[in-house]
N, C-alpha and C positions, 0 to 999 in steps of 0.2 A: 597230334600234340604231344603225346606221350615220346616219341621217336625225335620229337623236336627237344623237347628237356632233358632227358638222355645225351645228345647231340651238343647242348648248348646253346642252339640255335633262339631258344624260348628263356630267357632268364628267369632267374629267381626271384618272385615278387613282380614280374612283367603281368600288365595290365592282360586280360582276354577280352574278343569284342562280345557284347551284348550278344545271347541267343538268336534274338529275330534277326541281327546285323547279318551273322554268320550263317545263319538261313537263308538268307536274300543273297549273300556270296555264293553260298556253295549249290543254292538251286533245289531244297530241299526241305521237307518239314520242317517248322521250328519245332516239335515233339523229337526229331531223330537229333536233334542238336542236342536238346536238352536231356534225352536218353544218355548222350557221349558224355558229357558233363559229370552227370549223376555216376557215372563209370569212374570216369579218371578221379570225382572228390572221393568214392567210395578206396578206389588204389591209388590214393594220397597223392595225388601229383599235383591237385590242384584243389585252392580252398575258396569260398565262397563265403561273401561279407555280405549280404541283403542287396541293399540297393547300390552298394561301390561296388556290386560285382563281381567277377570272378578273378586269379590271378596265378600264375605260379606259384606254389608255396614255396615259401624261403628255403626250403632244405626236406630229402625224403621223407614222410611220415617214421621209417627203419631207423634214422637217424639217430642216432642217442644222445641224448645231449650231456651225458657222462663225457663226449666226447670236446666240450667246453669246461675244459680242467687245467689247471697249469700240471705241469709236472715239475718236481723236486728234485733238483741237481745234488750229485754229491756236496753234505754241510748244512742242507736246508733243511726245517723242519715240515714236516708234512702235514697241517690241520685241516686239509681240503677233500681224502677219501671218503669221509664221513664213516667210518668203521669202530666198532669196538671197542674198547681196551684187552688185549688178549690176554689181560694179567686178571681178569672178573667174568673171562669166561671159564665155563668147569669142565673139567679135566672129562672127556667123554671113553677111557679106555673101561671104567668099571662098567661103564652103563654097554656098551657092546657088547663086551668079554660076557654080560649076564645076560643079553640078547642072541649071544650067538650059542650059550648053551640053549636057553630055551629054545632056538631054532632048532636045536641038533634033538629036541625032545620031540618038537612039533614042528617040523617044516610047514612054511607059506604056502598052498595050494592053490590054484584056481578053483573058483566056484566059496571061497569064505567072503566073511562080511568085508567088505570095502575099510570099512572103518575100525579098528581095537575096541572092541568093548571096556577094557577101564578108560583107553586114552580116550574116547566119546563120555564116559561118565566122571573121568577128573576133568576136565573141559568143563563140561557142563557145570560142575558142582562151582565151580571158580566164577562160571560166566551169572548164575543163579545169584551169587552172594555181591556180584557188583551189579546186578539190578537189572541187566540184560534179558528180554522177553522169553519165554521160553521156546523153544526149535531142536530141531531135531541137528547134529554135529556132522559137518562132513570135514574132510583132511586133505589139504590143498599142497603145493609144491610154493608156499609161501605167499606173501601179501600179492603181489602182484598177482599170480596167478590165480588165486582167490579171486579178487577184484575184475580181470578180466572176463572168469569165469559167468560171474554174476550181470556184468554190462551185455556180455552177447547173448544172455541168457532172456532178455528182455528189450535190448536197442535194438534199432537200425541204422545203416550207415545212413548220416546227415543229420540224426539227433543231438538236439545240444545236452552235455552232459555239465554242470554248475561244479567247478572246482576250485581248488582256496589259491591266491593267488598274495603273494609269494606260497610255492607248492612245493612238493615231492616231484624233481624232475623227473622219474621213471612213470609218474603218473602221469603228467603233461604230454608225455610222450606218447603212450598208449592209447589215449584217449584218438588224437591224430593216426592212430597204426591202426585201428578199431575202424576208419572213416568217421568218427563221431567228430563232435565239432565242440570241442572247449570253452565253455562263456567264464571269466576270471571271477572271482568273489573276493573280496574286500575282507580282510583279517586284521586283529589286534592281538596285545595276549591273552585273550578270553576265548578266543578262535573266529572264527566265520561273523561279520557283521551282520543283524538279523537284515538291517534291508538293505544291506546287499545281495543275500539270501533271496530276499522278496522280491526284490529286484530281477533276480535271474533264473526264478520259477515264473514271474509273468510273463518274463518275455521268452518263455515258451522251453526252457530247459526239461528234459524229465528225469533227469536223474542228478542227483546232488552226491558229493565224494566230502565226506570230512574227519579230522583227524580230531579225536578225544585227547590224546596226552600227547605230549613231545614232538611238536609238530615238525613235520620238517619243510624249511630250514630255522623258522621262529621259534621252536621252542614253545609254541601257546599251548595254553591246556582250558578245556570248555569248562567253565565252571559252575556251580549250581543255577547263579542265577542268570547266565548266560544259554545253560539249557532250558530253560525254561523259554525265556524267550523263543529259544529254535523252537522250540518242540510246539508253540504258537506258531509261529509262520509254516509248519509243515502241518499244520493241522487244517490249514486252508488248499491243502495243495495234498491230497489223500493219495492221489494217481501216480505222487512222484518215487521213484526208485530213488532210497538211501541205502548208501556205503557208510557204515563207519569204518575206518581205518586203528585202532587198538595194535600196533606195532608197538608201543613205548611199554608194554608191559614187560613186568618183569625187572625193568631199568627204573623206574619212576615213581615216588612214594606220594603223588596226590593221587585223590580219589576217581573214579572213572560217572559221569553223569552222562549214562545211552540218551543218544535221541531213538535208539530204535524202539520200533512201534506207532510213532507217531504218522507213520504211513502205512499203507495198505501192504507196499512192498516193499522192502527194507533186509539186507544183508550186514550181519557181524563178525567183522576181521581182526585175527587175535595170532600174531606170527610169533613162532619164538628165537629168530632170526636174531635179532640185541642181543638177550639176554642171555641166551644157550650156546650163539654160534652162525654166522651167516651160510654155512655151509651146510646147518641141518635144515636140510628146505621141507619146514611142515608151518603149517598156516592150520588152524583152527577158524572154520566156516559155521556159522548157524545163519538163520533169518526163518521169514515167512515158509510157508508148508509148500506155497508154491515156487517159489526161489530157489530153495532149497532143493527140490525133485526135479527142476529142470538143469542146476548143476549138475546131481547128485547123477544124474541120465546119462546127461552129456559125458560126463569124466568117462561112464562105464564104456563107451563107443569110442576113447581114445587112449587113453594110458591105464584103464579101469580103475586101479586106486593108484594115492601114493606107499610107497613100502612099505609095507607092514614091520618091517623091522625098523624104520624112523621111525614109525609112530613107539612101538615099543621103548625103541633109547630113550624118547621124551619121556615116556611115562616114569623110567625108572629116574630121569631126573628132576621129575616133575614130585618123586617122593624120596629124592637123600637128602639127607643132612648135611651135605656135603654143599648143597645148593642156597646160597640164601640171598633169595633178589631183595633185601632191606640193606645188607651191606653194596651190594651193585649201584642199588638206586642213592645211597648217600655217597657213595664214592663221587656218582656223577655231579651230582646235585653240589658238592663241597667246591669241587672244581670250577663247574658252571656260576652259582653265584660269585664266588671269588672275580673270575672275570668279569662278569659282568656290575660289578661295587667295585674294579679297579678302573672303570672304562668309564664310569659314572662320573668316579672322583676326577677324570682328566677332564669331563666334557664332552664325553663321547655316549651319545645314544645306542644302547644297545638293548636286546630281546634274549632269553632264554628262558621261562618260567619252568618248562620241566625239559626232560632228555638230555641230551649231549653234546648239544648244536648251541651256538650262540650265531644271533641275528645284528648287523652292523648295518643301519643303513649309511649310505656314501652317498657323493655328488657325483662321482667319477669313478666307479666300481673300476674300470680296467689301468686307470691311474692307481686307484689303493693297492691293487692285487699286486700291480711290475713294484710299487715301491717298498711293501712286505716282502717282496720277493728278494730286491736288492738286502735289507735286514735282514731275511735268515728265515721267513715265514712262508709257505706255502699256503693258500688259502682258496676256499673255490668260489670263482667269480657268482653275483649272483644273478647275472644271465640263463643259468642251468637252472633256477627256481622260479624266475618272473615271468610274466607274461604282458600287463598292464601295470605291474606293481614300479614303485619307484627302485632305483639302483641299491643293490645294495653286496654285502661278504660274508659268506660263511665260514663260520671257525667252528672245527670237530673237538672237545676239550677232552675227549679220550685219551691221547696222547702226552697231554701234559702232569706235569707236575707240579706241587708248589711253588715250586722253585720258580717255576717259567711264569708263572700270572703276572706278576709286575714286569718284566723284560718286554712281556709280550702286548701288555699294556700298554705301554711306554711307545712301542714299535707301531701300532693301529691308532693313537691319538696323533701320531706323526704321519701318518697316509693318510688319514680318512679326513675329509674335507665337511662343508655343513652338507646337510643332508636334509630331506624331507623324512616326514616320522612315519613310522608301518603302515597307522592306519590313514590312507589316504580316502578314507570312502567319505 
């Protein structure tokens, strides 16, 4: 089968027959069928619906779906990388130039702690004061690999993992590169709908992924009383592995409301990827004692830490003056509601509560995208974020200006057609 989708010969989305069928074909256990199966869902060739079935999956598990992007011809503007503003990132030549004397004082050796002692104890002190349970700090090569780290750390290939749906397509993605199986969740801008939550812990998920502030591609942020309700539904379901995802810090001035704790097992993701720089890959990890030690293990048996010289540059940026994520987070925050009060007043529905992103749902996402695109707008289809979720476009307002929010207004009320609203649950 594998040689056959390779080949061609097995399309994409092509139906398989039933185990016992193909047992009765080939003259053999239906056990060795279903052995092969369990193979090919685990190295992503092939995905597995209950009782529809099995089926080629539409595209590699490796696939990235980064790779469902328009690109931006000489003239167009680009609001589809989802990147930055590099003009509210800080300047990182003090903070190495002060890292690399201290290197020259005390080189990095083998056999030191994994983790900086201040960068573990400013973490912590940060993670302490927004209500985050307390755990012991590990230092990751950024959200995802955090996140990853924490799924294999406790799944199996063929567990369902409950993710927000319109999502984080690098998450989407890896869930499927993991062999695990994606069940979508039903979101508004308060975040994750409780039963849809509930919904996708009975029907047998063990591990739940959700974003606190600036979600991406919506923009939701969980809010007090929206945590509450979660932290209810996960208090019925103790067994399940939660992710929070904490990416928006540093960018975003509303409050952070953890669900963790409300489970047994539970991991917290805190990247400074926005706010510092996508290039400085350190991710801040805490959760349970057990979580944490079988990360914290696994890391030592492969890359053993990450640099102790990133962790240091954060630290030093993590205490200049030079640094002020209240100015980051109103930058974004000025921009974002602009847009989204300019898009209101045409009659256009739109999502961004916190972060950098604004959420447009469409009738016709690949109609809006070529017709922004003929106006001057680059934008990323919302095919790269859905999975069940209805159509919809994302706009990165990093890039913009003043200046550009009515133009750009003006240009998305004349593509975007009616549309169904976020929360479909």
């Amino acid at each position: 089968m594998e040689r056959g989708v390779g080949s061609g010969e097995l399309a994409p989305g092509q139906v398989l027959p039933p185990m016992r069928e193909l047992a009765e074909r080939l003259g053999v256990n239906a056990n060795t069928v279903a052995a092969a199966y369990r193979t090919l869902r685990e190295r992503g060739v092939i995905e597995t619906a209950g009782r529809r079935g099995s089926r080629v999956r539409p595209r590699p598990a490796s696939t990235a779906r980064g790779s469902l992007r328009v690109e931006a011809p000489p003239g167009v503007r680009d609001l589809g990388d989802g990147n930055p503003d590099p003009a509210l990132l800080p300047a990182l030549g003090d903070a190495f130039a002060a890292v690399a004397q201290e290197y020259a004082r005390r080189p990095g050796l083998y056999g030191q702690a994994p983790v900086d002692p201040e960068f573990a104890a400013l973490a912590r002190a940060v993670l302490d004061a927004d209500g985050v349970p307390a755990g012991s700090v590990v230092a990751a090569s950024g959200s995802l690999d955090a996140i990853e780290r924490v799924l294999a750390a406790h799944l199996r290939p063929g567990d369902a993992v409950a993710v927000e749906d319109p999502g984080w397509g690098s998450m989407l993605d890896l869930v499927p590169a993991l062999g695990l199986r994606p069940v979508p969740v039903a979101l508004d801008d308060e975040g994750p709908l409780p039963d849809a939550v509930e919904q996708a812990l009975r029907a047998g998920a063990r591990a739940l992924v959700v974003t606190g502030r600036a979600q991406n591609p919506t923009g939701a942020a969980i809010g007090a009383g929206r945590a509450f309700e979660l932290r209810g539904v996960l208090a019925g379901h103790r067994g399940v592995l939660l992710i929070e995802d904490d990416h928006g810090h540093g960018i975003v001035d509303l409050p952070l409301h953890p669900l963790s704790g409300a489970t047994d097992r539970w991991a917290f993701v805190r990247s400074v990827a926005k706010a510092y720089g996508p290039d400085l890959r350190v991710a801040v990890l805490t959760g349970d004692p057990v979580t944490v030690d079988r990360v914290a293990g696994r890391q030592r048996l492969g890359p053993g830490w990450v640099s102790r010289l990133l962790q240091r540059a954060v630290v030093h940026l993590w205490t200049s003056e030079a640094v002020d994520p209240g100015r980051t987070a109103r930058a974004y925050g000025v921009r974002r509601d602009a847009l989204v009060r300019a898009l209101e007043e045409r009659g256009v529905e739109a999502h961004g509560r916190s972060g950098m992103n604004v959420w447009v749902p469409v009738s016709d996402e690949t109609g809006a995208v070529a017709r922004l695109l003929h106006s001057g707008w680059a934008v990323a289809p919302g095919a790269r974020f859905r999975m069940a979720a209805p159509q919809g476009i994302r706009l990165t307002v990093s890039p913009l200006a003043m200046a550009d929010i009515e133009p750009l207004a003006d240009a998305v009320a004349a593509a975007a057609g009616p549309a169904k609203p976020l929360n479909y649950g």
